[in-house]
DONUNU-204104 format. One record per residue (C-alpha): x, y, z. Coordinates in steps of 0.2 Angstrom, whole numbers, always signed. Layout:
// DONUNU-204104
<u->X, v->Y, w->Z>
...
END
This chain:
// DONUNU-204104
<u->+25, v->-413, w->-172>
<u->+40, v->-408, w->-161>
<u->+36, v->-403, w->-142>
<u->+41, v->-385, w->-140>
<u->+48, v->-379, w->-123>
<u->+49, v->-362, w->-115>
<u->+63, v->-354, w->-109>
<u->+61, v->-347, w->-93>
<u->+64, v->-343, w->-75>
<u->+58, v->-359, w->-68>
<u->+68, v->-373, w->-63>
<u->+76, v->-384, w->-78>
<u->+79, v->-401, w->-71>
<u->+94, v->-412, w->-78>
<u->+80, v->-426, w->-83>
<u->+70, v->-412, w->-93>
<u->+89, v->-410, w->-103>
<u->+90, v->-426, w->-105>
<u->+70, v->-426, w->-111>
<u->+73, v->-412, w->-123>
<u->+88, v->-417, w->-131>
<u->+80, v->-435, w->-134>
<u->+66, v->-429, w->-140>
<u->+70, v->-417, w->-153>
<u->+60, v->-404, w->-143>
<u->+61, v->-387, w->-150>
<u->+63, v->-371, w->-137>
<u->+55, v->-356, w->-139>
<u->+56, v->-338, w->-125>
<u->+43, v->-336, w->-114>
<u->+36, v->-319, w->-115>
<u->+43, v->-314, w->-96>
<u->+62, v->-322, w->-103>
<u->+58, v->-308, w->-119>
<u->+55, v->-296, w->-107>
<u->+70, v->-299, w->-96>
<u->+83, v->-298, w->-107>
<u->+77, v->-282, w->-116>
<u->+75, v->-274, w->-100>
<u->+93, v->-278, w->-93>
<u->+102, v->-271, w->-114>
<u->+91, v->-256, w->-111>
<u->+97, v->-254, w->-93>
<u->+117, v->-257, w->-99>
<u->+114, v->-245, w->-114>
<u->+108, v->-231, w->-103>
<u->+121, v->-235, w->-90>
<u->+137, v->-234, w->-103>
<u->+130, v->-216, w->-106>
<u->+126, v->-209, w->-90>
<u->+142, v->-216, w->-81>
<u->+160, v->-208, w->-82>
<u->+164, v->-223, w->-73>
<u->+174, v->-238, w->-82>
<u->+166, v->-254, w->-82>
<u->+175, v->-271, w->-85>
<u->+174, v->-278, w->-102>
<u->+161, v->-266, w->-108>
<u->+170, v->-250, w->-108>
<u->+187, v->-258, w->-105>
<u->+200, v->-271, w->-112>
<u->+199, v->-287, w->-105>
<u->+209, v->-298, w->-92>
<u->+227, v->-291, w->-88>
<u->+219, v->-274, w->-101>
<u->+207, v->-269, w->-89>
<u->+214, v->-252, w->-84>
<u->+214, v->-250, w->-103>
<u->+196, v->-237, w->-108>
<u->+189, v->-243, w->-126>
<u->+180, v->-228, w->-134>
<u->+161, v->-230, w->-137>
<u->+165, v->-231, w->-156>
<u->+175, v->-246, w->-153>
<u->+163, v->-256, w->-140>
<u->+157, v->-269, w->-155>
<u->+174, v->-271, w->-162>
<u->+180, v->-275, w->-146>
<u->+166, v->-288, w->-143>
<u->+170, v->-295, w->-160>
<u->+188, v->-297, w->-157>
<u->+185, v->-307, w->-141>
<u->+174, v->-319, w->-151>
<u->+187, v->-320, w->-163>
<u->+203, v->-321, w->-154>
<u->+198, v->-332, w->-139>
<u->+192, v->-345, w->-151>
<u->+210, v->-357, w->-150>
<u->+204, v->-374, w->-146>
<u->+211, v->-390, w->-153>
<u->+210, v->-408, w->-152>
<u->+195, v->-417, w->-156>
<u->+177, v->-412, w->-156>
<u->+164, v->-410, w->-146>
<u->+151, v->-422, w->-148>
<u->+136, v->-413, w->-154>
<u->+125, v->-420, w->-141>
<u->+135, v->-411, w->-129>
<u->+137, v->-396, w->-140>
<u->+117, v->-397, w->-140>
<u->+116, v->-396, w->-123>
<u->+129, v->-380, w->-121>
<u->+117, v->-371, w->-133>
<u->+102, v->-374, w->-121>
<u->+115, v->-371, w->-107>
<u->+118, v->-353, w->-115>
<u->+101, v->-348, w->-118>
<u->+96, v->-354, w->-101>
<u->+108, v->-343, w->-93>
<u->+105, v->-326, w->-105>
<u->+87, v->-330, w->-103>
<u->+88, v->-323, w->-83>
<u->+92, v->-306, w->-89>
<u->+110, v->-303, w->-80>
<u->+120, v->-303, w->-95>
<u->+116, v->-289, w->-106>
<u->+112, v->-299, w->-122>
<u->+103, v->-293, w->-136>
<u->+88, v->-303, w->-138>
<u->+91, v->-306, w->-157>
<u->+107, v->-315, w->-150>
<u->+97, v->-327, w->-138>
<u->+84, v->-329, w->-153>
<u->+99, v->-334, w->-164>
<u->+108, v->-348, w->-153>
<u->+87, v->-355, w->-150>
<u->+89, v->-355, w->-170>
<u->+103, v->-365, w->-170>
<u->+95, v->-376, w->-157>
<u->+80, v->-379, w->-168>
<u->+88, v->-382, w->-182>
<u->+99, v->-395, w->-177>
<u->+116, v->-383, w->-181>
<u->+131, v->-388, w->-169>
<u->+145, v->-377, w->-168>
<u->+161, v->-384, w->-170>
<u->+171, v->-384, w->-153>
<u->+184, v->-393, w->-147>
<u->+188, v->-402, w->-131>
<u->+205, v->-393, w->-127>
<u->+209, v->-376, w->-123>
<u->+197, v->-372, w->-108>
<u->+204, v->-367, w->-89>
<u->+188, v->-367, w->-84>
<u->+191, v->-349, w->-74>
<u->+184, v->-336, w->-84>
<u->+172, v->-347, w->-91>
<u->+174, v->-358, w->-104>
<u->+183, v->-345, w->-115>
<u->+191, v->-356, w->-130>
<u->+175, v->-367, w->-131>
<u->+161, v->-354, w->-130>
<u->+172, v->-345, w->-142>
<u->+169, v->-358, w->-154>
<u->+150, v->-359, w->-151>
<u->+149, v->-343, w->-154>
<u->+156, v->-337, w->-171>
<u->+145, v->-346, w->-182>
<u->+135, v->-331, w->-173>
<u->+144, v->-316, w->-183>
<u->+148, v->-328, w->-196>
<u->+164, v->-336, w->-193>
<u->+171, v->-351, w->-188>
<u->+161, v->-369, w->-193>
<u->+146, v->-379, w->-190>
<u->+139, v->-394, w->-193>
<u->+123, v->-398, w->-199>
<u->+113, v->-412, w->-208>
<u->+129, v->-422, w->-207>
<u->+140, v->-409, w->-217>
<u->+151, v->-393, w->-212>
<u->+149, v->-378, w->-217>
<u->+159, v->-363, w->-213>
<u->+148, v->-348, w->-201>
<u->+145, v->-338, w->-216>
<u->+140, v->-351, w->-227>
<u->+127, v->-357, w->-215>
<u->+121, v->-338, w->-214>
<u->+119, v->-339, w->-230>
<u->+109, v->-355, w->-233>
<u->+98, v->-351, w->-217>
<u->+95, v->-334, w->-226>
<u->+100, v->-328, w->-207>
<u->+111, v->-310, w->-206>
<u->+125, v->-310, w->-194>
<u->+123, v->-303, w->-177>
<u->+133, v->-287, w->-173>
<u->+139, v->-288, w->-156>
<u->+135, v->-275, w->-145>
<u->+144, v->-268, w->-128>
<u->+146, v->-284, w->-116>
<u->+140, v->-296, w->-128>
<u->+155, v->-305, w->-132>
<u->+159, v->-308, w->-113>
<u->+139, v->-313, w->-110>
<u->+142, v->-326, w->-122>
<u->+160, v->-333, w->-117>
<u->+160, v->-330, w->-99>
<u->+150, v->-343, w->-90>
<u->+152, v->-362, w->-89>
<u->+141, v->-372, w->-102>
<u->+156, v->-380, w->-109>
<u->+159, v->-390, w->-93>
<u->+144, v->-390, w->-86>
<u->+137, v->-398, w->-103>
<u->+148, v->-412, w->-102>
<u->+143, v->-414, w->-83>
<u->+125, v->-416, w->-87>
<u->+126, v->-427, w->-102>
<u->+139, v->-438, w->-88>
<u->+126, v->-439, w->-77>
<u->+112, v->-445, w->-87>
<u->+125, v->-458, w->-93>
<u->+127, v->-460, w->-72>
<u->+111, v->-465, w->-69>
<u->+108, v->-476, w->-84>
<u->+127, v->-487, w->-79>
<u->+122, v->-486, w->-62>
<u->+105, v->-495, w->-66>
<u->+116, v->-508, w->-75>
<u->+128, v->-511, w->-64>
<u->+115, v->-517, w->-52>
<u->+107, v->-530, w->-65>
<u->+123, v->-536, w->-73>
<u->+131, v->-538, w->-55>
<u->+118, v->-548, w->-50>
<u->+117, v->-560, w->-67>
<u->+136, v->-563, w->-64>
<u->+132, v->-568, w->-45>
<u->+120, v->-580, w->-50>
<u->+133, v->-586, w->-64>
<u->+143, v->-588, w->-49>
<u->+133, v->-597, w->-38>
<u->+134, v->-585, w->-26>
<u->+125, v->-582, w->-11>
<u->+111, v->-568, w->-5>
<u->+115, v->-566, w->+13>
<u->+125, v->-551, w->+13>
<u->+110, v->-543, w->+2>
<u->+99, v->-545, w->+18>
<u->+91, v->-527, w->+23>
<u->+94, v->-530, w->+39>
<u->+112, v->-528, w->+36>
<u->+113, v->-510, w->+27>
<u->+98, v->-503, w->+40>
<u->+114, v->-503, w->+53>
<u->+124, v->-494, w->+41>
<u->+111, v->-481, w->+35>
<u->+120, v->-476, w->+17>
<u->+104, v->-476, w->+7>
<u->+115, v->-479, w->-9>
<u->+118, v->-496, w->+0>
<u->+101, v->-500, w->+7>
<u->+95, v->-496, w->-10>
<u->+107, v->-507, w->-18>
<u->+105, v->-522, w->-9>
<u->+86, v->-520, w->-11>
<u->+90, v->-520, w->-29>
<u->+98, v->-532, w->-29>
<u->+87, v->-542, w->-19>
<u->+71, v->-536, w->-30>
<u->+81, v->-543, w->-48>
<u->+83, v->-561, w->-40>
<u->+65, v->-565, w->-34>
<u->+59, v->-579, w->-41>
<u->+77, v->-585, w->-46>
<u->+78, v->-605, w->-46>
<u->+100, v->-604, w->-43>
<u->+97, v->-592, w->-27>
<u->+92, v->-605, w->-18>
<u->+102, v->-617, w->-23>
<u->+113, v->-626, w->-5>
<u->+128, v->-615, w->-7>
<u->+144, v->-625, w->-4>
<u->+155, v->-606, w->-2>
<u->+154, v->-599, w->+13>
<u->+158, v->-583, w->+6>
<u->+159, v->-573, w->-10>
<u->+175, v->-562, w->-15>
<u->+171, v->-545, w->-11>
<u->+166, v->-540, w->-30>
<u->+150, v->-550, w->-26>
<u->+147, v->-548, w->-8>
<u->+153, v->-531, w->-7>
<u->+140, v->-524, w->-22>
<u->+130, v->-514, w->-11>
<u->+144, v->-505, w->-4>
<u->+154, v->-500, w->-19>
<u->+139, v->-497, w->-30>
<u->+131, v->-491, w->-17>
<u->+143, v->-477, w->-11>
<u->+144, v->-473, w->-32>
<u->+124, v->-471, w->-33>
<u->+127, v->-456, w->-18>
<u->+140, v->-450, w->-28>
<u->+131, v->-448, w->-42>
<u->+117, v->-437, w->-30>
<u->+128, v->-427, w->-24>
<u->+136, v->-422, w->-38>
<u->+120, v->-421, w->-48>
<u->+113, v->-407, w->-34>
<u->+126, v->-397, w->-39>
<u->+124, v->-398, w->-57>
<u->+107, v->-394, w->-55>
<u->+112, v->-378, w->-46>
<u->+122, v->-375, w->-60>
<u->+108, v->-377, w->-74>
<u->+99, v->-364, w->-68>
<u->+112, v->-350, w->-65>
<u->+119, v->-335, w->-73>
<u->+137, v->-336, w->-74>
<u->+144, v->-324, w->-85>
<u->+155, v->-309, w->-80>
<u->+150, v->-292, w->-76>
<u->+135, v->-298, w->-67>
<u->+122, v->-285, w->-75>
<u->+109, v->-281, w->-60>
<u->+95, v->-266, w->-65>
<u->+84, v->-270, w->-52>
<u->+101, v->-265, w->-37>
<u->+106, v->-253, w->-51>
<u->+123, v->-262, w->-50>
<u->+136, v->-267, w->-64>
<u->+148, v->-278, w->-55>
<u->+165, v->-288, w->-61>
<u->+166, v->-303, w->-48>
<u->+169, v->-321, w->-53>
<u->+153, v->-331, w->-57>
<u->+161, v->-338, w->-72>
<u->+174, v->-347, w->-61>
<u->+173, v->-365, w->-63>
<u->+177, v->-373, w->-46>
<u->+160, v->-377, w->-39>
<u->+158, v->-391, w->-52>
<u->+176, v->-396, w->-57>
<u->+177, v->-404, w->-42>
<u->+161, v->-413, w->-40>
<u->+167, v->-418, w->-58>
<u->+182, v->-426, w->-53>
<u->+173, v->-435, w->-37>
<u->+160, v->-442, w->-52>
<u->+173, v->-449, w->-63>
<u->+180, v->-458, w->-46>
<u->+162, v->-465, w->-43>
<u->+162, v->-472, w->-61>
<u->+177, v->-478, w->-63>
<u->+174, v->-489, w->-46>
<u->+159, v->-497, w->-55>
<u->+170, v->-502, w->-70>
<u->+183, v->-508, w->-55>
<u->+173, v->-519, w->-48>
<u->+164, v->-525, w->-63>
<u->+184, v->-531, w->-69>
<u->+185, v->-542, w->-54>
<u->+170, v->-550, w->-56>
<u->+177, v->-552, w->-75>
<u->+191, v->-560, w->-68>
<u->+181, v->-572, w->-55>
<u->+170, v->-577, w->-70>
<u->+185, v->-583, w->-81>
<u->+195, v->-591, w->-66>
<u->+189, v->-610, w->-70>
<u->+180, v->-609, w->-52>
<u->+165, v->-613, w->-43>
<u->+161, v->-627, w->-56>
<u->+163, v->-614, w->-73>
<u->+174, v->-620, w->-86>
<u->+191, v->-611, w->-88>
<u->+189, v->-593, w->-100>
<u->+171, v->-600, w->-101>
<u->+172, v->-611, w->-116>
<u->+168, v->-630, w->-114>
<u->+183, v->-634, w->-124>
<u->+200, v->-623, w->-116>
<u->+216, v->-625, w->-122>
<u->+211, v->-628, w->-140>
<u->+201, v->-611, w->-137>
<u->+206, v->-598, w->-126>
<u->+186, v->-592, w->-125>
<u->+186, v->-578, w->-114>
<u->+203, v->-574, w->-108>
<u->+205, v->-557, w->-118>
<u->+190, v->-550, w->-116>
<u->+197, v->-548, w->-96>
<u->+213, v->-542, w->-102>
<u->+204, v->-528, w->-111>
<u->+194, v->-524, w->-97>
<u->+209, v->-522, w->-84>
<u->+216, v->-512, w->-99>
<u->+201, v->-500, w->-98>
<u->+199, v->-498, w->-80>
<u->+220, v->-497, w->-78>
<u->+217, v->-482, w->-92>
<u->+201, v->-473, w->-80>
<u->+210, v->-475, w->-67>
<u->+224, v->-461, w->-72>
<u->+209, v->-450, w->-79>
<u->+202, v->-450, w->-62>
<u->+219, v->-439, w->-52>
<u->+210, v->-423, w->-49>
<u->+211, v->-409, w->-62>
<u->+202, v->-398, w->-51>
<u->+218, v->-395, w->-40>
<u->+230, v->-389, w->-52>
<u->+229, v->-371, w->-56>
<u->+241, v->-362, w->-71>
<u->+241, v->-342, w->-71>
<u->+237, v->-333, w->-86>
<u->+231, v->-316, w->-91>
<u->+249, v->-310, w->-85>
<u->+244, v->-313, w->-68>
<u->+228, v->-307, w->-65>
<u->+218, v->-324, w->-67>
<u->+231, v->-330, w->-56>
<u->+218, v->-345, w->-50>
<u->+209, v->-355, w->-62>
<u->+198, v->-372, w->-60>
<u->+205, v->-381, w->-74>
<u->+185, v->-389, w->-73>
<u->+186, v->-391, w->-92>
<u->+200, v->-406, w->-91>
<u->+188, v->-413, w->-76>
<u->+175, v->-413, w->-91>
<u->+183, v->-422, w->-105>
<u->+192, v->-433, w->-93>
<u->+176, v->-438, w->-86>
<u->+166, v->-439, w->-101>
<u->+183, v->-453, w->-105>
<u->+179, v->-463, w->-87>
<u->+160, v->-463, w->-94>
<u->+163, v->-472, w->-110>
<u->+176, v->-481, w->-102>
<u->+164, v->-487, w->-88>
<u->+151, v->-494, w->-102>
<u->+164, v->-504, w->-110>
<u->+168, v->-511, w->-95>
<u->+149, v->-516, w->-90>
<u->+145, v->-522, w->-106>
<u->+163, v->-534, w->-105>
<u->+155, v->-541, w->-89>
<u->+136, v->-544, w->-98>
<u->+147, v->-554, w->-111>
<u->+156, v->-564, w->-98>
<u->+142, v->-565, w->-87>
<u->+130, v->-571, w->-101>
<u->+141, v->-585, w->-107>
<u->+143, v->-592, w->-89>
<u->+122, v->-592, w->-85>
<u->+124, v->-606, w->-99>
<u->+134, v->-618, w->-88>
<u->+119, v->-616, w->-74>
<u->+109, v->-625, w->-85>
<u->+94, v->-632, w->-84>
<u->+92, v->-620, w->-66>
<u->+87, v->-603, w->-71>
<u->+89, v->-587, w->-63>
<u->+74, v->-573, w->-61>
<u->+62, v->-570, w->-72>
<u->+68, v->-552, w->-74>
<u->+87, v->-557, w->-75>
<u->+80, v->-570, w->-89>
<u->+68, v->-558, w->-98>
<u->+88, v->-549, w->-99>
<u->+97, v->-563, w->-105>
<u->+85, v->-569, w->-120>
<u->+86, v->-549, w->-126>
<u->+105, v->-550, w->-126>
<u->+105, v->-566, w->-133>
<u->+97, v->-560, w->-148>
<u->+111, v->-548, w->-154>
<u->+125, v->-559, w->-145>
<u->+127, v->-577, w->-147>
<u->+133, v->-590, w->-135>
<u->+153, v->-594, w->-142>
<u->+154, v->-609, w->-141>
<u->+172, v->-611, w->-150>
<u->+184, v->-596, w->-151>
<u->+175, v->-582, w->-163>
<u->+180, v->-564, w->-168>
<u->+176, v->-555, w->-150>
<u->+177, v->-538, w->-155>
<u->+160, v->-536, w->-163>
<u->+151, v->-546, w->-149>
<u->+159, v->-532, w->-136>
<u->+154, v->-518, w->-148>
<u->+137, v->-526, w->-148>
<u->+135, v->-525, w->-130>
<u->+140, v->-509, w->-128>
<u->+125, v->-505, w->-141>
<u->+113, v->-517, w->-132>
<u->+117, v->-505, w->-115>
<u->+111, v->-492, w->-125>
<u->+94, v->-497, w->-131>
END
């Protein structure tokens, strides 16, 4: 039986996101969210007729047609067209677990009662939610300024029966799925249209899925760093915590203490160390990780923010009495955090490619490419070409998209966030960065073997003998590809 969780006022933490969408866990509206929304449409309706006044996007045009009034016979066509003509994204999809995590993103933020939703609306995206049914949106065509206008478009015309969706592994156009779900189409309202494509669940989304991914690379980064250390023969000194105390970054103190936690018990450690010191990839791991892991905490603080915030435009307020056009939807409080995350990432995958390298280099008593036999095999030479290939790749992805800014709407969103590029590039780095990390398991897997009969930790054992069982040894030269793609599942599990 599927969990249910409510909707509501209290804080939504990225790890109950990352709970719900693991978990199948159905939402549902708490009777306070209910009452919320209802009294913030009541509140817009009466305002609309009480008030000679214009007000942005309900009783006007939008962007550069603000000073254009829409009669009050027209309000529902005018949200309908929005839907329909801001929906212009291209290139490829959105993965649905991240379409999944816009549609609670969305509900979260109408839930507050600032946006003027209908609450048939809401209840319509939680069905979708339930039932498993992903919109079709597209990664491109967002400036992350008005909100995510191109992507939320797409999210939302299933909703009046356009556009496509997805569900149980076939498409179906919005009316179709209507239809099947015996579900009528939702006639947009005043403001509605705006409420649902103003706000920034498109980026935002992609940010929270990136920082689960984060936490889980950064956790494996640590562990494959220090089973390629003790391939190395490398030495534990400059993982003393008397070291990073004098420092203070606790990204650093923690990883070294890490570090020094997964090689207790370790047979190689304590070997007589010929070296005098390691390369910087292995000595300097508490550092570069480190600094990555207080990355990753700052730029998950932010997102938390985010999460629980309305961020749609005109900002509906009943309690102050006050319907006001401002710029919530702008994008520029994350797209920047998102550009410092991808920099974070890609320096784990950086590092990781050196240690690659060190692996491979015929040093420290391992056998050139790692094969017991070079020349006649070439063992794992390639496998550090693809990585520097990657990490050469994520590191173009990671120049800022949060400080370039293209006018639009005639001039009159003359500053925009572009935080949706930040997004999809850094949902890139991401993959990019577990490629990379699974490469180094692979190298550093292989090169344990030649520190045989010596044995690391238990804990770095208890790793190896899992990895050993969907990834052999290669003893001669073998087809790499689907050991690499193996790894990659293996960091998954």
């Amino acid at each position: 039986m599927n969990k249910i969780h409510q909707i509501s006022a209290a804080h939504l933490t990225i790890e109950q996101i990352g709970e719900i969408i693991k978990n199948g866990t159905k939402l549902e509206l708490s009777e306070d969210a209910r009452q919320r929304i209802i009294r913030c449409r009541e509140y817009l309706d009466n305002k609309i007729i009480e008030s000679e006044t214009p007000i942005y996007g309900v009783t006007t045009g939008f962007g550069s047609l603000c000073k254009i009034s829409i009669d009050k016979d027209s309000l529902s066509q005018l949200q309908k067209n929005l839907v329909m003509s801001h929906a212009c994204g291209v290139g490829d999809r959105v993965p649905n677990e991240i379409v999944k995590i816009m549609l609670l993103l969305k509900i979260q933020s109408l839930s507050y009662g600032y946006s003027a939703c209908q609450l048939k609306t809401v209840e319509r995206l939680i069905d979708f939610f339930n039932n498993d049914i992903y919109p079709i949106v597209y990664m491109q065509g967002s400036l992350g300024a008005s909100g995510d206008l191109v992507p939320l478009a797409h999210l939302s015309l299933p909703l009046i029966g356009m556009g496509e969706v997805e569900y149980q592994g076939n498409i179906f156009s919005g009316a179709d799925i209507l239809k099947k779900m015996n579900w009528d189409a939702i006639e947009l309202v005043s403001k509605e249209g705006l409420a649902l494509l103003n706000g920034t669940q498109n980026m935002n989304a992609f940010a929270v899925w990136a920082l689960l991914q984060s936490e889980r690379l950064s956790e494996w980064a640590d562990v494959i760093g220090t089973m390629s250390l003790e391939a190395y023969d490398g030495r534990i000194e400059p993982f003393t915590h008397a070291v990073h105390a004098v420092r203070h970054h606790k990204g650093q103190i923690d990883t070294a203490a890490r570090i020094r936690e997964l090689l207790e018990g370790s047979e190689l450690i304590k070997q007589p160390k010929v070296n005098v010191q390691d390369p910087y990839s292995f000595r300097c791991m508490p550092q570069v990780h480190g600094a990555s892991k207080d990355t990753i905490a700052y730029v998950k603080s932010v997102i938390d923010i985010e999460v629980n915030a309305a961020t749609d435009n005109p900002t509906v307020c009943p309690d102050e009495d006050l319907v006001i056009s401002a710029g919530n939807f702008h994008g520029e409080p994350i797209a920047q955090p998102m550009d410092f995350l991808a920099i974070a990432l890609c320096e784990l995958s950086n590092i990781s490619e050196r240690r690659i390298y060190k692996l491979v280099s015929g040093t420290r008593n391992l056998p050139s490419f790692l094969v017991a036999k070079p020349g006649v095999n070439s063992g794992f030479m390639i496998p550090q070409y693809t990585a520097a290939s990657i990490v050469s790749q994520s590191k173009t992805y990671c120049t800022p998209a949060s400080v370039d800014s293209i006018p639009s709407s005639q001039g009159q969103e003359d500053h925009v966030s572009m935080g949706a590029n930040a997004a999809t590039k850094l949902y890139q780095v991401v993959l990019n960065t577990e490629r990379v990390l699974a490469i180094e398991l692979f190298n550093a897997a292989q090169a344990l073997e030649f520190r045989r009969p010596l044995k690391s930790s238990p804990t770095i054992e208890a790793i190896h003998k899992a990895y050993r069982e969907c990834v052999p040894f290669i003893d001669t030269d073998e087809f790499m590809a689907p050991h690499i793609a193996k790894s990659v599942e293996f960091l998954r599990k």
